[in-house]
N, C-alpha and C positions, 0 to 999 in steps of 0.2 A: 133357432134356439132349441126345437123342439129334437132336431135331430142331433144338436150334439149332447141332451140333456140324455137321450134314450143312447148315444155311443156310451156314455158317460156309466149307465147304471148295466150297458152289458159289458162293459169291462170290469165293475165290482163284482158282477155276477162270475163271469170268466174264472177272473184273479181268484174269488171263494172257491171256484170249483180245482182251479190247478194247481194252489200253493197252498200248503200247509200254515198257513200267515199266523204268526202267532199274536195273542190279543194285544200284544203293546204296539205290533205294527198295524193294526187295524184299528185299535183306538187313534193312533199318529192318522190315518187315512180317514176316519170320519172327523175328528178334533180339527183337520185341517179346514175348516169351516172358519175357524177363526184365524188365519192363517196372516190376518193383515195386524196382528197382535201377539204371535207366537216371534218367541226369539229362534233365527236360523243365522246366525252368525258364521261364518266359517272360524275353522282350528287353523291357525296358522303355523307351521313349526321352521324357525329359520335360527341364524347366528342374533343373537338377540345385541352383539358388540358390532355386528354389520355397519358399517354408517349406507353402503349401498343399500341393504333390506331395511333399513330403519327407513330412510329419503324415499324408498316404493313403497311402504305401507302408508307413511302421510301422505301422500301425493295420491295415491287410488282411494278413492272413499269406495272402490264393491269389495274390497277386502276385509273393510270392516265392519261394511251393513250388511244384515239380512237379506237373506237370499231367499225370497217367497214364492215358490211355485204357486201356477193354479190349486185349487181344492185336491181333485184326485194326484197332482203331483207328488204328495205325501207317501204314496206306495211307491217305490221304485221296481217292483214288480210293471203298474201302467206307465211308468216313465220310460220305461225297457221297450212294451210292448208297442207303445205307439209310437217312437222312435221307430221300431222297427220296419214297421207297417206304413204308416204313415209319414214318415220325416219331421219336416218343418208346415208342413197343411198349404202347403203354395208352388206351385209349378213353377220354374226359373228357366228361360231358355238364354243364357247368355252369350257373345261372343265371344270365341276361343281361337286360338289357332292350336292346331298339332302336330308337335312336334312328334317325329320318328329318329332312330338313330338304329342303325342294322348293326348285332354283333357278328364275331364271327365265326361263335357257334349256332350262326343262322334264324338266331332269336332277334325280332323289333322290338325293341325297346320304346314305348311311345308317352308322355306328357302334355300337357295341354296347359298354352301359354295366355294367360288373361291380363287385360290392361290396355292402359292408354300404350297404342301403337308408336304414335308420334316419339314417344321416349328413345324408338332404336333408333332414330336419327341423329348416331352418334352422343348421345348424352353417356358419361360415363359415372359410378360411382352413387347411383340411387341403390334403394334398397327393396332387396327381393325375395319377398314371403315363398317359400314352397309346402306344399302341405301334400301329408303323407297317410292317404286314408287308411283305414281299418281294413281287415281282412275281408277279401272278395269286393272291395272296393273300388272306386275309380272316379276320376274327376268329375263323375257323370251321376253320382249318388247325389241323393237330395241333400241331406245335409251338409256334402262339400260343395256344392252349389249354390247355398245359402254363407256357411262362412266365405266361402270366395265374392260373391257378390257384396258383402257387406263389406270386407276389405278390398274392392274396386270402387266402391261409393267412395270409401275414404281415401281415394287417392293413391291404390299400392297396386304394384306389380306382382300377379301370383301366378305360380308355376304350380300345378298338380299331377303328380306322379301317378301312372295308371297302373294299377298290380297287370303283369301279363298273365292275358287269359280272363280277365276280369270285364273289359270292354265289352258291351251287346254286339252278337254278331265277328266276335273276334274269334279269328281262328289262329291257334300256335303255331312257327315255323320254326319249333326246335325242340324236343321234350324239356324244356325247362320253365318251373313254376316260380314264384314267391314265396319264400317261408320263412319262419324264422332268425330274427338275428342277418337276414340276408340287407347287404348294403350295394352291390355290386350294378344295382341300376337305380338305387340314389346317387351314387358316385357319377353314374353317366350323365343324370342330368345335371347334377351339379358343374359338371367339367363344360357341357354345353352351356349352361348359361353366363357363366366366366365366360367362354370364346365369345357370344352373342351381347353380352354385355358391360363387359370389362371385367381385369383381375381385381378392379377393387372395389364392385359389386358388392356392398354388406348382404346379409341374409338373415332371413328372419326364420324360425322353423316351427309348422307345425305339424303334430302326431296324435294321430286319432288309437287307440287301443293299440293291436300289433305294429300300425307304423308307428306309431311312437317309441313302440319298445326298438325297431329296426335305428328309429332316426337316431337315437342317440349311442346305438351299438355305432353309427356311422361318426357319428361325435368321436365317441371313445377311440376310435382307429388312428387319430392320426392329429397329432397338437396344432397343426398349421391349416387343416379344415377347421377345426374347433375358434379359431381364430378369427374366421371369417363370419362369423357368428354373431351378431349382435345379442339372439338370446334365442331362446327352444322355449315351444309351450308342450308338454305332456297333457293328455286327457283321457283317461281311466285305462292306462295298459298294466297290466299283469304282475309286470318286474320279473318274476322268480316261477316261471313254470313246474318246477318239480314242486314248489310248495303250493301253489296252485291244484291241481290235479286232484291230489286226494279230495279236498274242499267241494270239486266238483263231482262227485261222488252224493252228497249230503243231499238228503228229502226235507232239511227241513225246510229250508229258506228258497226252497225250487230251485237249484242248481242243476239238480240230476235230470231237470226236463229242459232246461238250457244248454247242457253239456251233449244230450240225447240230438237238440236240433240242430245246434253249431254242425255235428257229427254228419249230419246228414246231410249241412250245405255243399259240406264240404267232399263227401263223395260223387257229389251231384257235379260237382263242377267237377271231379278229377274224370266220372262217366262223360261228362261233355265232351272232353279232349283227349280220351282214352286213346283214339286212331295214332292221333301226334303222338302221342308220352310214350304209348309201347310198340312203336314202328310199325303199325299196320297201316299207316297213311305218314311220310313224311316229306317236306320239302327239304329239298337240300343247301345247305349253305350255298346264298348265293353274290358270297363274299369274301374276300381271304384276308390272308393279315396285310399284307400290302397295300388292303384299299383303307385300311382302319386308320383313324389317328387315336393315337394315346389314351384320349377318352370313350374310346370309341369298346374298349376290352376289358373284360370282366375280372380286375382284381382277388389276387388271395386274400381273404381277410385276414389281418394278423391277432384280430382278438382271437381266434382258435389253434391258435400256432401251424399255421397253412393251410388248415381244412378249407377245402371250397364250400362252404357255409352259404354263397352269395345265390343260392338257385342253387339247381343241379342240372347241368348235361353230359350227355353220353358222345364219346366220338361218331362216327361214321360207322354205320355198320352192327354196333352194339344195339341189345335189345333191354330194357325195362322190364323187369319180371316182380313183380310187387308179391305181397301176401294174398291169395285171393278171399281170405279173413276181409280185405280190406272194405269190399262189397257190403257185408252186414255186421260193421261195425255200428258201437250205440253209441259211442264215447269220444272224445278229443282221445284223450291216451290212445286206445285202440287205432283209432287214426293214424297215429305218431306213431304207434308201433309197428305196424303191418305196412307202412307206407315212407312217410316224412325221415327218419330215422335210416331205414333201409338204403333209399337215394341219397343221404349223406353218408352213408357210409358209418355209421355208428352202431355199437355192439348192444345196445338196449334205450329203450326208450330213456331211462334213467339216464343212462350220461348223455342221452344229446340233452336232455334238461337240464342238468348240472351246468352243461357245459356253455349253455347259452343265456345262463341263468343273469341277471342285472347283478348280481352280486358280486359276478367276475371283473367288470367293467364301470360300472355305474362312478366308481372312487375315480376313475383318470378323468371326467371331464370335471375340471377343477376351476377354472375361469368364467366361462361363458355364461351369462345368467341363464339358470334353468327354474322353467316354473314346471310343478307338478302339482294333477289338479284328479282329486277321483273323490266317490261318494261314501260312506256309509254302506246307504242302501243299494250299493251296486248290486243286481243277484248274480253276478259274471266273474266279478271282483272281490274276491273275502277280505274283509278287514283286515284280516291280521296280515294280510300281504302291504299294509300301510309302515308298518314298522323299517321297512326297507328305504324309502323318499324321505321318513322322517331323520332314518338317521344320515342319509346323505346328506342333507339340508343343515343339517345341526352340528354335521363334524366334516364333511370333504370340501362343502362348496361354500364359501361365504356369500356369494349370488344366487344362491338358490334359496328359492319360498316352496314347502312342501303346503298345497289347499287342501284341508277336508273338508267337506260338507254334509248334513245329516240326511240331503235327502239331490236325488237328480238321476239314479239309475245307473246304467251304462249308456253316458252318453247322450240322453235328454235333454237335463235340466233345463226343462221350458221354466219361463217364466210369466207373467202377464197377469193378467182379469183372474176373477174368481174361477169359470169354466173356460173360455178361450184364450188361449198362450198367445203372447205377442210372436211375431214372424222373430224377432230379436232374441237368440237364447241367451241364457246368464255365459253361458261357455264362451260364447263369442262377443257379449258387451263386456269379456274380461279380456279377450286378446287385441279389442279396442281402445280399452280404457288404460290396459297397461303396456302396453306395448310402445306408446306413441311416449311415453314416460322413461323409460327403458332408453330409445332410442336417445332421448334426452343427455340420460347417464352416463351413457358407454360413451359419446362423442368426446 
């Protein structure tokens, strides 16, 4: 108790010292004392003539109680940072197998398959959770390790997609990365686990931050995936990049030291596999088209009108010549400008943002129930980028429920005891609680 009382007052200390926090969020952070008392209802915004969102809001009682984090959960500054840092507070070493699939621009594409084994023994037609971590993520992050194990308690089959390059100890066999809007090795698993478990495999999806924004670009592409969908959970992605950006810029609410460190994971990891990406180390395809099946080859996406958006690779031979700006960038933009940008092939940062922007796409997934689910106090996430799910929710999809809630971070939202969070977040006793409901609906 003594130690997580003294974690507890050096993150107030921290938070005082890094964020500008202004007094109404720091009275919300001491006031959170009384937190077994204070109303945190979520904002719901959906088709209010729905009879589907009408039958999911009675049916879930978390959608319309209070959502009470621990005490310090009231900042989403420590909701951020201990998420970060820390995960879920519990080590998880589960059973996995992993799947690989060779393309044949010489890239492995790899997932990791969790569940009752016994199911491939010919059963066909259950339903198969895939989840689609956040950036520089992988099946192997604590908190996909926690929602995947809690959807193994309850009896489900979950497939988790590994960003390439994101694996410990993984080495690249092709200069190509994961970025945005890229769907081209969702697609491959997806097509793998139809062959491994039948075509009439339902699926379930979920999207942590940028895979979420990816999964339902992957939605968007194509009405006969979207099909096979029982329903998509969203949990705090973006939307709208260009309108983004600027926001991350602002001292008040600490974005500009959020946007400063994203900035420098992510060079971190491009210096990790610099050899592969700019030819000074590469293996060579050791595949051709002939050994590939169908699923096996990295689609044009048609949300960009053919741009290879899905990754990027370079033929044989070709070399990666980035901006060397890239090195002491402080910023995501900067990033995207001197790097992400360049290897799609686009003429400024601004149009690959435009161009991949949820705006573009977010209207064609019209059927499949989609929930979306972000905070307030995201500091990653600006509000005003909420206006986008809202009005999806309210005028495109009549299956779709947009969640706000006033406090949970990017990605946190512990919930529990006054100072220690249950191992159970709010995030994922919603894709338990609604999901199983959901499934009810659609049948």
């Amino acid at each position: 108790m003594l130690t997580i009382a003294a974690l507890f007052a050096l993150l107030l200390f921290l938070s005082y010292l890094l964020f500008p926090v202004t007094f109404r969020s720091m009275a919300r952070l001491f006031l959170g004392a009384a937190w077994w008392s204070r109303s945190n209802i979520p904002t719901l915004a959906y088709q209010r003539n729905s009879p589907f969102c009408r039958e999911l809001v009675s049916r879930c009682p978390i959608l319309t109680e209070r959502y009470n984090p621990p005490v310090w959960g009231y900042n989403g500054h420590i909701q951020t940072v201990l998420f970060s840092f820390f995960g879920r507070f519990k080590d998880l070493n589960l059973a996995r197998e992993r799947v690989t699939i060779k393309v044949r621009d010489g890239s492995t594409v790899s997932y990791d398959l969790f569940g009752d084994k016994s199911i491939d023994d010919g059963a066909r037609g259950n339903v198969m959770v895939i989840i689609i971590p956040g950036i520089l993520n992988t099946a192997e992050s604590d908190y996909i390790k926690h929602t995947t194990s809690h959807l193994v308690e309850s009896g489900h089959r979950v497939a988790v997609l590994n960003h390439l390059g994101c694996l410990p100890n993984e080495k690249l066999k092709s200069p190509r990365l994961f970025t945005y809007g890229g769907t081209g090795d969702i697609l491959l698993m997806y097509k793998d686990l139809l062959h491994r478990f039948g075509e009439d495999t339902l699926f379930v999806g979920i999207g942590f931050s940028l895979g979420a924004f990816n999964l339902l670009h992957f939605l968007a592409e194509d009405d006969k995936i979207e099909s096979k969908f029982a329903c998509v959970f969203s949990f705090c992605q973006g939307y709208c990049p260009a309108q983004a950006a600027p926001c991350l810029y602002h001292w008040s609410e600490g974005m500009r030291i959020y946007n400063f460190l994203v900035s420098k994971r992510l060079t971190y990891f491009l210096k990790k596999h610099e050899p592969v990406l700019f030819n000074k180390e590469r293996d060579e395809p050791t595949v051709t088209n002939e050994d590939l099946s169908d699923g096996e080859c990295i689609p044009e996406s048609t949300v960009y009108q053919g741009r290879d958006v899905n990754g990027f690779s370079l033929d044989k031979g070709k070399r990666l010549r980035p901006d060397d700006r890239v090195w002491s960038c402080t910023s995501i933009t900067e990033y995207d400008d001197h790097f992400t940008r360049r290897v799609l092939g686009f003429d400024s940062v601004t149009d690959m943002y435009q161009t991949i922007s949820c705006r573009k796409f977010l209207h064609k997934i019209k059927s499949v129930p989609v929930i979306l689910v972000n905070s307030i106090d995201d500091p990653i996430i600006p509000e005003e980028l909420h206006e986008i799910p809202i009005k999806y929710a309210t005028n495109h999809n009549p299956r779709s429920i947009f969640i706000q809630t006033l406090h949970g971070g990017h990605l946190g939202f512990y919930e529990g005891g006054l100072l220690i969070p249950s191992d159970l977040s709010w995030i994922d006793r919603l894709v338990l609680e609604v999901m199983p409901v959901i499934l009810k609906l659609v049948k």
